[in-house]
Structure formats: C-alpha cells, structure tokens
C-alpha positions in Angstrom: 0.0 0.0 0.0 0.6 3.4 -0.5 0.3 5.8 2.3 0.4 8.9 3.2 1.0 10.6 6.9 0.4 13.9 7.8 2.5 15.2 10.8 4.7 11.8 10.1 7.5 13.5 11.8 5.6 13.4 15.5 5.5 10.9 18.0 2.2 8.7 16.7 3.9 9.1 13.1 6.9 7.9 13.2 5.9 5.1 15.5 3.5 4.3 12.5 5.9 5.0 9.3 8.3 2.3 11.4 5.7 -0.2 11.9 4.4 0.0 8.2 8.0 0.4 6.3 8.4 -3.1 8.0 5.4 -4.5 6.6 6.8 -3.7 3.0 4.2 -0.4 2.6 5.6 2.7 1.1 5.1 5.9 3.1 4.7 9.8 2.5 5.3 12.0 5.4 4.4 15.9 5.6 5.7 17.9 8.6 7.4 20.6 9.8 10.8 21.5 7.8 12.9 22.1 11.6 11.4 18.4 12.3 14.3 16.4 13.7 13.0 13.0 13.7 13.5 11.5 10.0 13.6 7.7 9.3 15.6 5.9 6.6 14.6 3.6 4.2 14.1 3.3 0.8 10.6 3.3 0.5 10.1 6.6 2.8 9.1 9.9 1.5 9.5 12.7 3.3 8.1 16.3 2.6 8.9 19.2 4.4 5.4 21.9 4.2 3.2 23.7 6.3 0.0 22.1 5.5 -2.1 24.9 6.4 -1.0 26.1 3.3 -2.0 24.8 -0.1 0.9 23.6 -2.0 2.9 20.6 -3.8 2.7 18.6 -1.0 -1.0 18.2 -2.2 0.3 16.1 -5.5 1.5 13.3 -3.5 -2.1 12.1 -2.6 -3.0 11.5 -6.0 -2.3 7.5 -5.8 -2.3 7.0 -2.3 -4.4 4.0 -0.7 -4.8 5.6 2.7 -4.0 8.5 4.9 -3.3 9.3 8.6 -4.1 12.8 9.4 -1.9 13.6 12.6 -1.0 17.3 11.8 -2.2 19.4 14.9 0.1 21.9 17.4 0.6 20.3 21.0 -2.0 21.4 23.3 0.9 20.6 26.5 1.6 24.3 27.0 -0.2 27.5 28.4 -2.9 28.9 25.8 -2.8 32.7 24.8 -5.4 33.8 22.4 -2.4 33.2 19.6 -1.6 29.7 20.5 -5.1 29.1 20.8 -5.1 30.2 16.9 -2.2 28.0 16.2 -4.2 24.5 17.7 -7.0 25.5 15.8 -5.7 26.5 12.1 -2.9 23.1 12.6 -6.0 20.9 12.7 -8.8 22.7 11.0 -7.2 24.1 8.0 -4.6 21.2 7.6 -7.5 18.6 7.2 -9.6 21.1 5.1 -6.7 21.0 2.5 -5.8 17.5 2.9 -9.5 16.8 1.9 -10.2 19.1 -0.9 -6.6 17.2 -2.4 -8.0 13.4 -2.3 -8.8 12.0 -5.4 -12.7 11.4 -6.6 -13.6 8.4 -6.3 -10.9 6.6 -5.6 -11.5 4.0 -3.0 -9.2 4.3 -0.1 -9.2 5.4 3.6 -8.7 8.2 5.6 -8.0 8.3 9.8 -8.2 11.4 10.8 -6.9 12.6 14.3 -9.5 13.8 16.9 -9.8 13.9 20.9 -11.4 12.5 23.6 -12.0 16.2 24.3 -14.6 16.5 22.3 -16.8 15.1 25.6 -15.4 17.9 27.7 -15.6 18.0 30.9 -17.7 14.6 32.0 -16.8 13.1 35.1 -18.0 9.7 35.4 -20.0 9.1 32.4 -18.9 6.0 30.5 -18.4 8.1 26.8 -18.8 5.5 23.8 -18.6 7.2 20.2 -22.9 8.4 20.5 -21.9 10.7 23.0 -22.7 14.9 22.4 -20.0 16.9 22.6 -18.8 19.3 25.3 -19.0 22.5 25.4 -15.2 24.3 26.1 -11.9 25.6 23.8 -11.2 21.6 22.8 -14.4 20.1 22.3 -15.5 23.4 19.7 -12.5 22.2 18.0 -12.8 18.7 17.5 -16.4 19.2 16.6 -14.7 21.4 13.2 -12.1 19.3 13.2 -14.5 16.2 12.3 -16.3 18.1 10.3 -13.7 19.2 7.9 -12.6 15.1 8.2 -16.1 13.9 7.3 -16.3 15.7 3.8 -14.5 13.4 2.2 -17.0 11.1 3.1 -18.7 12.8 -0.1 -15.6 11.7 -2.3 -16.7 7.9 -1.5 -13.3 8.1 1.3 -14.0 5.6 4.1 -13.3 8.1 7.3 -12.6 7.3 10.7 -12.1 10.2 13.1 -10.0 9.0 15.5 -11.0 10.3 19.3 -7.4 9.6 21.3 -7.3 9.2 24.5 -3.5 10.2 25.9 -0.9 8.2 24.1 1.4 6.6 25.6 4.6 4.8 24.7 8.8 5.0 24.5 10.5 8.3 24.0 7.6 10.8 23.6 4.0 11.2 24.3 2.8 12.3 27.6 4.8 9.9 29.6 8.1 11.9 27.8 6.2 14.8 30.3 5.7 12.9 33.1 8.1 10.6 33.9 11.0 13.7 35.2 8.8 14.4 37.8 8.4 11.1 39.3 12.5 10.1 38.6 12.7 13.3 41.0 10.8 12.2 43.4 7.7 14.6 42.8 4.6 12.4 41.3 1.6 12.3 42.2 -2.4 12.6 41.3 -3.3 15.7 39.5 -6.2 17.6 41.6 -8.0 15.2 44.0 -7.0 12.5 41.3 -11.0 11.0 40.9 -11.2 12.8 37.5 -11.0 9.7 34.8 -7.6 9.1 32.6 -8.7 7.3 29.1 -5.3 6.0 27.7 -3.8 4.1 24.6 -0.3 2.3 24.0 0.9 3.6 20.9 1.1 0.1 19.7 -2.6 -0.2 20.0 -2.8 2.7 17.9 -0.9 1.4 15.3 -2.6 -1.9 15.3 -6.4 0.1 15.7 -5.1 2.1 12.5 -4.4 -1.0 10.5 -7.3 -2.4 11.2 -9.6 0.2 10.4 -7.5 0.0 6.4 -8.7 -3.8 6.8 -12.1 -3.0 7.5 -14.2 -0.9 5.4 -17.0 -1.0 7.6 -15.7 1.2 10.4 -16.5 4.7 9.8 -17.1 8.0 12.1 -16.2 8.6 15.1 -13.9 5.6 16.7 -12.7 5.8 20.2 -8.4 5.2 20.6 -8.6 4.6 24.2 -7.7 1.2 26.0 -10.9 -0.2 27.3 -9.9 -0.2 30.7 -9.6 3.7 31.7 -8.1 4.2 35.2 -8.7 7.8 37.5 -5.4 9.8 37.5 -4.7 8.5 41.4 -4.5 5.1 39.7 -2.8 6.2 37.0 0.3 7.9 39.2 0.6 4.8 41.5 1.0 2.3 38.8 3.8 5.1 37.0 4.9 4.8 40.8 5.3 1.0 41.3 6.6 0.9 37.6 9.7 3.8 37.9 10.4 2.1 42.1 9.1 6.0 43.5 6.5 7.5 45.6 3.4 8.5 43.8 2.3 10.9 46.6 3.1 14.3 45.8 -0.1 16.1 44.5 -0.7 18.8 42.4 -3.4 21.0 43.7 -6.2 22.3 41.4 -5.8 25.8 42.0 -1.7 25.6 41.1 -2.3 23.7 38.3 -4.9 26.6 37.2 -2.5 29.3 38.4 0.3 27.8 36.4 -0.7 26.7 33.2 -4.4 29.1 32.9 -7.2 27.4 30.8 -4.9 23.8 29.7 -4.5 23.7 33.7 -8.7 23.0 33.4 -8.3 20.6 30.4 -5.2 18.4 32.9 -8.1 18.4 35.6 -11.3 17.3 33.4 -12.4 13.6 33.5 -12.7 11.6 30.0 -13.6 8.5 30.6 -14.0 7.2 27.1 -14.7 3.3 26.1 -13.5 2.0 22.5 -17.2 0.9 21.9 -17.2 0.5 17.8 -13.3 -0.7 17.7 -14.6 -3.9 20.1 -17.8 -4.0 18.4 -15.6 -4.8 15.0 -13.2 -8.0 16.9 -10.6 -6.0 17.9 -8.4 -7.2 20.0 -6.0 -4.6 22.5 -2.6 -6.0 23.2 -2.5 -3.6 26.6 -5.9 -3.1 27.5 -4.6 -3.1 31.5 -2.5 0.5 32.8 0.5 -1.0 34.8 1.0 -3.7 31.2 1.1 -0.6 29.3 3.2 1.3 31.3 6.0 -1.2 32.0 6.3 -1.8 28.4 6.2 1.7 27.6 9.4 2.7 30.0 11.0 -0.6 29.9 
C-alpha cells in the first residue's frame, strides 16, 4: 500500500511509518521542515510543508491508498489567544486541505486525528462514540475538526475520526512529560485524582489504524482509548510502582490553574471514554490493562 501521513514526523507518526516500512508499505510523510525525527529507508518519502497552506505537498495524494491525518500543534503548553489560533488553524485548515486534495472516487481510507476532548468535561459518564460533545476551547475544535474530516466522506473516502485518549509509549508522548517528575521524586495525582484518565499504548494505535485499512465498515467517530480507563490516582501509583518512586506528591487544582491558565482546566477534566465501535468490529488490544502498558512503555 501506498500511504500517506500527515504530521509523520511526531511521536504517533513515526511510530506508524516504522511499523508500516516493516510491513513492506511505502510511506509519505508531511511535517514541519525544523522536524528532527526522520527515518531511513528506501521506501520513505519525506516532505517538508506547512499544511495549512496549499501547495505541492497536495500532489502526493493522488495514488495514495490511505492517509493518517496527525497534523495538529501540542496542546501541553499554556494557551494565549495566539496559540489558541495555532491549535485551531494546525487541525482545522490542515484537514480542510488534505481533503479538498484526495482523489474522486478513488476507494481508499482516511484516519483522521480527533480527541477524547470532544466530551469535555464529564466526570464519570462512560463516553462510547454516541456521545454529544462538550461544550469548552477543545471540544468546539474537534467538533470542526470532524467536520472538515467527514467531507471526504462525499468523495466515497472511508473516514474514521479517531477520538485519542493520551498516548502513551517509548521516548515521547505524555509519559516523555511525566516521567521527570516522578524520577525526581515529585509524582503524584493531578487535583483530587478522581477525574478519569482514558489512555492508549501507541502500539494499539498502530494496530487500531491497521485495522480500520482492513475494515471498510468502520466509519465516524472511533474511540483510541484502551478499554480499561483508570482515574489519574490510579494512574500515578501504577507510573509509581513501575519507575520504584513515591506517587504521593499532589498537584493541587488551583496551582495547576494558576500555572498553566485554561490547559491547567483541560489536565483536571475527567474523560472517561470506552472504545465501543473498535470492540464492536473483533478488535483485539494487546495492553488493554494500565500497569501492562506502562511497563512496556518505560521498559
């Protein structure tokens, strides 16, 4: 197959571009030209744009089989009203683009990134893919972000909006944040830790990816989250018992707000997200349990 990734030079997208070079599948990445993670390997393709712009970087879709939409500016950092902007245009006008550049017609499928913000703020209500939207900063933009995604429904494009939980895995993702704190003997909950943590293993988002290519029936909204959620106290004592140090140190709320302003409010909302259609479809998670996950992921 022939596919294409956009942010491929990010922590989900290289993980991915590894996974399918070894498969034998040839892969286009677009990202940011300063990116420093590039693979190589003769069938890997890497374009250096900024796909909120129009541009060449459009061609290379022409013949592709399938394609990852990853693009999107962290969210792990305090929000002005420009870096709002910047998370917003990344996703929105990157997948607008990507879309309005994909073939008529031609059968092939597109994943295209999403959150499990898009419940906001829902403390312990089990969220499977039916689920309205919330109403804050993150849930608004997933519910464009989709929208621009499911367009190319109209081209005959199989789409799956993928809603991830936190990723987690080797070198990067959240645990990449995390894990100094705890080596320094300062982990702990976040809050009162009884707000709900919906994770993935990076693996499992590899795997749920490939599968989706492999079955044309999944479409819409999909949950990426393990199906086994865990609050964020249960969550920083299995990171404890995993990195041998104390879990006890807690973050209060109102630091956590001080510090970090409106993200402080998206650290301390509960998600607690089920991968409903993904199990529905046979499915199967190799790390559907926290402490699994997180000794293979700092191993």
């Amino acid at each position: 197959m022939k596919i294409f990734i956009t942010g491929g030079a990010g922590f989900i997208g290289t993980n991915l571009a590894r996974y399918l070079l070894s498969q034998g599948h040839h892969v286009t990445a677009v990202g940011r030209p300063s990116s420093p993670r590039r693979l190589q390997h003769e069938n890997w393709l890497y374009i250096a744009a900024d796909t909120t712009q129009e541009g060449p970087w459009q061609d290379a879709l022409q013949d592709t089989d399938a394609v990852v939409n990853l693009a999107g500016a962290s969210i792990f950092k305090r929000w002005t009203a420009g870096y709002k902007k910047r998370i917003y245009d990344s996703r929105i006008l990157t997948t607008r683009n990507l879309v309005k550049a994909l073939p008529d017609g031609r059968q092939l499928t597109l994943c295209s990134a999403s959150g499990a913000g898009y419940y906001g703020n829902r403390a312990d209500d089990i969220l499977k893919e039916d689920e309205p939207p919330g109403d804050d900063f993150l849930a608004a933009v997933a519910v464009d972000w989709e929208k621009e995604a499911w367009a190319a429904a109209a081209k005959g494009v199989q789409v799956v909006m993928m809603r991830f939980g936190v990723v987690l895995g080797r070198n990067g993702g959240a645990l990449a944040k995390m894990i100094p704190a705890y080596k320094s003997f300062l982990g702990g909950p976040i809050g009162d830790g009884r707000q709900w943590f919906s994770w993935i293993h990076v693996e499992d988002v590899i795997a749920a990816i490939v599968f989706a290519f492999d079955h044309p029936g999944i479409r819409g909204p999909v949950n990426f989250g393990a199906p086994q959620p865990v609050t964020n106290r249960d969550l920083a004592e299995s990171l404890g018992q995993v990195l041998k140090r104390p879990s006890f140190m807690p973050a209060p709320a109102f630091m956590i707000r001080l510090a970090l302003g409106e993200f402080g409010s998206v650290l301390l909302a509960s998600q607690r997200i089920v991968p409903d259609k993904l199990l529905s479809h046979g499915f199967q998670f190799s790390y559907p349990n926290i402490k699994n996950a997180l000794q293979a992921a700092v191993k």
